[in-house]
C-alpha positions as semicolon CSV with decimal commas, in nm:
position;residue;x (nm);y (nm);z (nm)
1;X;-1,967;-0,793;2,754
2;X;-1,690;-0,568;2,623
3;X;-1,764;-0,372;2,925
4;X;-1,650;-0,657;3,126
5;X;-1,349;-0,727;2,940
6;X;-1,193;-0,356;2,984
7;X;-1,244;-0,388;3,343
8;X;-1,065;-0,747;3,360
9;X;-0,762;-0,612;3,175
10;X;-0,758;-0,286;3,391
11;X;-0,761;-0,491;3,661
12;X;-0,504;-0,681;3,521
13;X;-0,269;-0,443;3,345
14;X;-0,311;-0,596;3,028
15;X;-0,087;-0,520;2,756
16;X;-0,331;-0,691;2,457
17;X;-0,705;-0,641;2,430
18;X;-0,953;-0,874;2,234
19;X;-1,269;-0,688;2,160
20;X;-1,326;-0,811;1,790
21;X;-1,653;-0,940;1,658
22;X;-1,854;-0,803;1,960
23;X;-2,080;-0,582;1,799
24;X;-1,944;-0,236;1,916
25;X;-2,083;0,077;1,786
26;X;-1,829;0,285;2,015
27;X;-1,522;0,178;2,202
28;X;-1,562;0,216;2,542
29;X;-1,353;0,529;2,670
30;X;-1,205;0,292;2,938
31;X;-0,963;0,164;2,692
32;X;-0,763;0,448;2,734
33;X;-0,661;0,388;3,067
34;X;-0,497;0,113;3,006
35;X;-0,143;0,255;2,977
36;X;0,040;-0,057;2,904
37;X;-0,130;-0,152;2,601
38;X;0,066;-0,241;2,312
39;X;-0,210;-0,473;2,128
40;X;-0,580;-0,360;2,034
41;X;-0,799;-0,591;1,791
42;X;-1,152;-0,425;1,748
43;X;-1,202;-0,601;1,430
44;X;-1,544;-0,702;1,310
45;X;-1,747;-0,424;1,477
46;X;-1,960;-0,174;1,346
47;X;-1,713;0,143;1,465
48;X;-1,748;0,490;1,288
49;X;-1,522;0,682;1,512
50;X;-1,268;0,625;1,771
51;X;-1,290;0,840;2,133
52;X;-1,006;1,115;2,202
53;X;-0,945;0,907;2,537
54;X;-0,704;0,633;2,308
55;X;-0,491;0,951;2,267
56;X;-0,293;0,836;2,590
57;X;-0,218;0,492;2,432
58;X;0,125;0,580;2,348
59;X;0,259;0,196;2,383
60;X;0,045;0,069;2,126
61;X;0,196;-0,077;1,827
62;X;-0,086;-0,266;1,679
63;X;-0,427;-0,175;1,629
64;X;-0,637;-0,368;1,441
65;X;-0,987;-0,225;1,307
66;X;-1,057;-0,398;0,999
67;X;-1,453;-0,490;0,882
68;X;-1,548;-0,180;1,039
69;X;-1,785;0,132;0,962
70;X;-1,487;0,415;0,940
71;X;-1,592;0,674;0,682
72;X;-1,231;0,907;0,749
73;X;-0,940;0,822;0,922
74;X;-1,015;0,840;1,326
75;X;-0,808;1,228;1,451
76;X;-0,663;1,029;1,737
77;X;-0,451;0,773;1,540
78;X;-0,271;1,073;1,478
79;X;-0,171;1,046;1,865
80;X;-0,054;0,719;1,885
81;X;0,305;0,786;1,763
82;X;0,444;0,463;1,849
83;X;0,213;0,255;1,624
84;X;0,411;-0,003;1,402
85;X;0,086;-0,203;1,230
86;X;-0,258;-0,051;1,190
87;X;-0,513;-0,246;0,982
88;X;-0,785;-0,030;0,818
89;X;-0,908;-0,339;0,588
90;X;-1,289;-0,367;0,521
91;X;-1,390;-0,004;0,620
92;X;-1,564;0,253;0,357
93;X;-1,268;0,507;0,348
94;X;-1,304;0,771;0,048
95;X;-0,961;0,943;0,176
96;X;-0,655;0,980;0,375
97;X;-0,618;1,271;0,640
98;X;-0,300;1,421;0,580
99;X;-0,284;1,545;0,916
100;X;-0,352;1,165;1,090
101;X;-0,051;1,004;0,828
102;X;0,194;1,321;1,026
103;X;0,165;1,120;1,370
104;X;0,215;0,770;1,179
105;X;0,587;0,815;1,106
106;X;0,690;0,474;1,251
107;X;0,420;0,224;1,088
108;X;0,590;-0,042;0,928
109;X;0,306;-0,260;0,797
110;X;-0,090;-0,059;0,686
111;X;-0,369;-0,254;0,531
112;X;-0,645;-0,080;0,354
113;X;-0,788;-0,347;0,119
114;X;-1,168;-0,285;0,090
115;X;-1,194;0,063;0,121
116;X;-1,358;0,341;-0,108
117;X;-1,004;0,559;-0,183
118;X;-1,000;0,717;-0,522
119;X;-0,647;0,836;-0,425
120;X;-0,349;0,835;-0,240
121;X;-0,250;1,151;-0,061
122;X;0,098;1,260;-0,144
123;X;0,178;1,291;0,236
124;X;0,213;0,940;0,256
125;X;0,591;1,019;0,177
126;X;0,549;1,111;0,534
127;X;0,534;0,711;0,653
128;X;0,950;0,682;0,624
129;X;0,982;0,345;0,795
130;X;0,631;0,177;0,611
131;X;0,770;-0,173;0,467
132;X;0,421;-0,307;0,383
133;X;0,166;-0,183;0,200
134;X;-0,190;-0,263;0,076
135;X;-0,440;-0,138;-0,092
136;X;-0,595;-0,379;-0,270
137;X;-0,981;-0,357;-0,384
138;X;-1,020;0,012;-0,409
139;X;-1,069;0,246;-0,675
140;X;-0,751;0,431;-0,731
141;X;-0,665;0,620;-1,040
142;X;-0,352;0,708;-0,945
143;X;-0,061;0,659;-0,714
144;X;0,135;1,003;-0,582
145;X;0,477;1,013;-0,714
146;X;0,618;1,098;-0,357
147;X;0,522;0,725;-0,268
148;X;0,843;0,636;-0,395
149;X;1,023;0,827;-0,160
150;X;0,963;0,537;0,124
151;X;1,302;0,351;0,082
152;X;1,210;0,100;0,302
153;X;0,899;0,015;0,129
154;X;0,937;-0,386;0,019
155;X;0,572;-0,482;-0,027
156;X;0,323;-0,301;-0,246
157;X;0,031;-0,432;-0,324
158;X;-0,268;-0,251;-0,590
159;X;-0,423;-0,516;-0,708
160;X;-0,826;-0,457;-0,821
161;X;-0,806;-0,096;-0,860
162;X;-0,863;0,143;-1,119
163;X;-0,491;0,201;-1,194
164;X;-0,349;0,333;-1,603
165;X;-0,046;0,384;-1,465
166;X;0,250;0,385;-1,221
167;X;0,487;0,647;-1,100
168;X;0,789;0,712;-1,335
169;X;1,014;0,714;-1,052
170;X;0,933;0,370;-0,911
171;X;1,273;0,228;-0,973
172;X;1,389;0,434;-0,690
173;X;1,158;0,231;-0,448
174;X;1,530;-0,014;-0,426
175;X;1,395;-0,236;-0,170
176;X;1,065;-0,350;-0,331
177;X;1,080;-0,753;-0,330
178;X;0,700;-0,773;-0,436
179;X;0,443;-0,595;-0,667
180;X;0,113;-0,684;-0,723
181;X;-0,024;-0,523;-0,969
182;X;-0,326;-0,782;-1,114
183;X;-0,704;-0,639;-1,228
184;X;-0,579;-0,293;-1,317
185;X;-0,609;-0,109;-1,660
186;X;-0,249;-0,072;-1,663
187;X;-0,094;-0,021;-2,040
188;X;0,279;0,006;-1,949
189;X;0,542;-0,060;-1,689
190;X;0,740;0,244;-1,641
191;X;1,115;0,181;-1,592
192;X;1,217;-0,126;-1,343
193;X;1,567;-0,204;-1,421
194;X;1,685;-0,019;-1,024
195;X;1,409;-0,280;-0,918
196;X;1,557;-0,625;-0,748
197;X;1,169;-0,774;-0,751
198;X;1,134;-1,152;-0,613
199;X;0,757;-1,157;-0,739
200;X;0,571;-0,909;-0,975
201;X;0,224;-1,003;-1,057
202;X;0,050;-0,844;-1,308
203;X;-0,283;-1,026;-1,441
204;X;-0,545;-0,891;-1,614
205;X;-0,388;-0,572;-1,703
206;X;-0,389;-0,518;-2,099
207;X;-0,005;-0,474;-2,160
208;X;-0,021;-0,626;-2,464
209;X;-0,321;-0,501;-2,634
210;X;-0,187;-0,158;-2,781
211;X;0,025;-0,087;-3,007
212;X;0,391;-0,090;-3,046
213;X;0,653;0,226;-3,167
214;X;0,633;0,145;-3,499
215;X;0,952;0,311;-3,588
216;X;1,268;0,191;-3,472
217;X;1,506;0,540;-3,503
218;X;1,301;0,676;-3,213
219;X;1,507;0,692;-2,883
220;X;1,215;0,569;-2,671
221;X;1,219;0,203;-2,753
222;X;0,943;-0,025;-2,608
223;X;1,145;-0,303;-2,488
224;X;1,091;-0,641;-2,293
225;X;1,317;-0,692;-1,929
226;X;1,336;-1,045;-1,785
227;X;1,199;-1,031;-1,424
228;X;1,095;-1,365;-1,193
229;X;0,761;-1,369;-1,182
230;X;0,479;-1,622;-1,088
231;X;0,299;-1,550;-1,413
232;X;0,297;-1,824;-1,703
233;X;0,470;-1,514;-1,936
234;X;0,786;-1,433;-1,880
235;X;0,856;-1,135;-1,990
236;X;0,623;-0,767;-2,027
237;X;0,700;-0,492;-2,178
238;X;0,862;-0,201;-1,976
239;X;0,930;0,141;-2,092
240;X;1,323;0,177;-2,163
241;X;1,548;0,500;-2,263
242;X;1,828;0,443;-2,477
243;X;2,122;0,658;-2,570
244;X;2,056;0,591;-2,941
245;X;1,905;0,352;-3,231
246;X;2,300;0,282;-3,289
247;X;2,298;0,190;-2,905
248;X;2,056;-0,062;-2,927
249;X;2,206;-0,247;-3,178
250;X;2,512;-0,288;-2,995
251;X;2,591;-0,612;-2,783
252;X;2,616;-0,618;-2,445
253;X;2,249;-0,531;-2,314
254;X;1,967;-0,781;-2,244
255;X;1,680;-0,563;-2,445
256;X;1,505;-0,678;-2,762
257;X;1,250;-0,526;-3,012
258;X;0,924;-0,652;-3,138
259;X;0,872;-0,636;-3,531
260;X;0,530;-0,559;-3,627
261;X;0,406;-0,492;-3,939
C-alpha cells in the first residue's frame, strides 16, 4: 500500500506525502526521489530509523513522525536543512544528537512530548529561529542554561517532567508569551520581571510548601510579581534581588513580603 502511494506521487510530482497510520517498519527509500517534497506525515508507524536516501529532501519543511519507535534522533534529519516543523511526539527518545540539532538551524516549531529525555543538550542554543517548543511528558531534571539564548523562542512548554528548577537567565528569553510549567517539582521561579508572559501555568508544582527567608535585612528577598495567568492564584513567588532592605521599603515598586512567624 505505501508502496503504491510513493509511486502515485512520483508519478505525480507531489509536493505532500500521506503515509501515516500504515504500519511501516521502514520508509521506503523511494521517498527520496521525490525532489519537490515539502510535506511528509509518517505518523503512527512503527519506524526505528529513517534511510540516508531522505538526505536529498532539501524542500521539506515539515516532517511529521510522531507515535513512532525512534530510540535516537534519525543522522539524516541532520540533512534536511530547510526543515521549519519536525514532530518527534510519541517516540522513546533517551537523548538529543548534538550533531542532528547542527543541520536544524531553521526549525521554528519541534514537538517531543512523550519521549524518554532525561535532558536537554546544551546545543539546542544551536536552533536560533525555534519559536515553539515542547517537551511535555518526559523526565527532565534539568533545562541547559544556553536554552535561553533562542530569542525568538515564544512557546515553551515542560509540563509533566521531573523539573526543581529553571534557568537563572530565563528573563532573557524576551519573547516568551507562554510557559507551561504544571506537574513539576519546581520550588521557585527564578527572576521574570524581563518576561512579557500572556499565560504562565504552573499547577502542581509545590511553590508554596517551603519555607520563607525568615529575616528581612537579607538582600535576597522572596517576593511575589503579578503576572496574567489562567490559574485561580494570582500571584507566586519569584526570586527578586534588591539593592537593599532600605530599598524595599521605599515606594515606587510593585513587590511585597510575607510575614511568617
Amino acid at each position: 500500500m505505501a508502496d503504491s502511494l510513493v509511486l502515485r506521487a512520483l508519478r505525480g510530482n507531489a509536493r505532500h506525502l500521506d503515509l501515516g497510520g500504515k504500519q511501516l517498519r521502514r520508509v521506503p527509500k523511494a521517498v527520496g526521489r521525490l525532489q519537490a517534497l515539502t510535506r511528509l506525515q509518517l505518523r503512527n508507524n512503527l519506524i526505528t530509523e529513517l534511510p540516508a536516501e531522505l538526505q536529498t529532501l532539501d524542500n521539506l519543511t515539515d516532517l511529521n513522525l510522531g507515535n513512532n519507535s525512534l530510540e535516537a534522533l534519525p543522522e539524516v534529519l541532520k540533512h534536511l536543512t530547510q526543515l521549519k516543523k519536525l514532530h518527534l511526539f510519541g517516540n522513546k527518545l533517551g537523548n538529543l544528537s548534538p550533531s542532528v540539532l547542527e543541520g536544524l538551524g531553521h526549525l521554528v516549531f519541534l514537538n517531543l512530548n512523550d519521549n524518554k529525555l532525561t535532558t536537554l543538550p546544551a546545543e539546542m542554543d544551536r536552533l536560533l529561529e525555534l519559536k515553539y517548543l515542547y517537551v511535555n511528558n518526559n523526565q527532565l531534571g534539568s533545562i541547559p542554561n544556553k536554552l535561553c539564548l533562542l530569542q525568538h523562542l515564544c512557546e515553551l512548554h515542560l509540563a509533566n517532567n521531573n523539573l526543581k528548577l529553571l534557568p537563572h537567565d530565563i528573563g532573557y528569553l524576551t519573547n516568551l508569551k507562554k510557559l507551561s510549567l504544571p506537574r513539576n517539582q519546581i520550588e521557585e521561579l527564578p527572576e521574570l520581571l524581563e518576561l512579557k508572559l500572556d499565560e504562565l501555568y504552573y499547577e502542581q508544582n509545590p511553590l508554596l510548601e517551603k519555607n520563607l527567608i525568615s529575616s528581612a535585612q537579607q538582600n535576597e528577598v522572596l517576593s511575589l510579581q503579578k503576572i496574567r495567568m489562567t490559574s485561580p492564584a494570582r500571584v507566586i513567588p519569584v526570586r527578586a534581588f534588591l539593592c537593599s532592605y532600605g530599598c524595599f521599603n521605599k515606594p515606587g515598586h510593585h513587590y511585597y513580603g510575607i510575614a511568617t512567624p
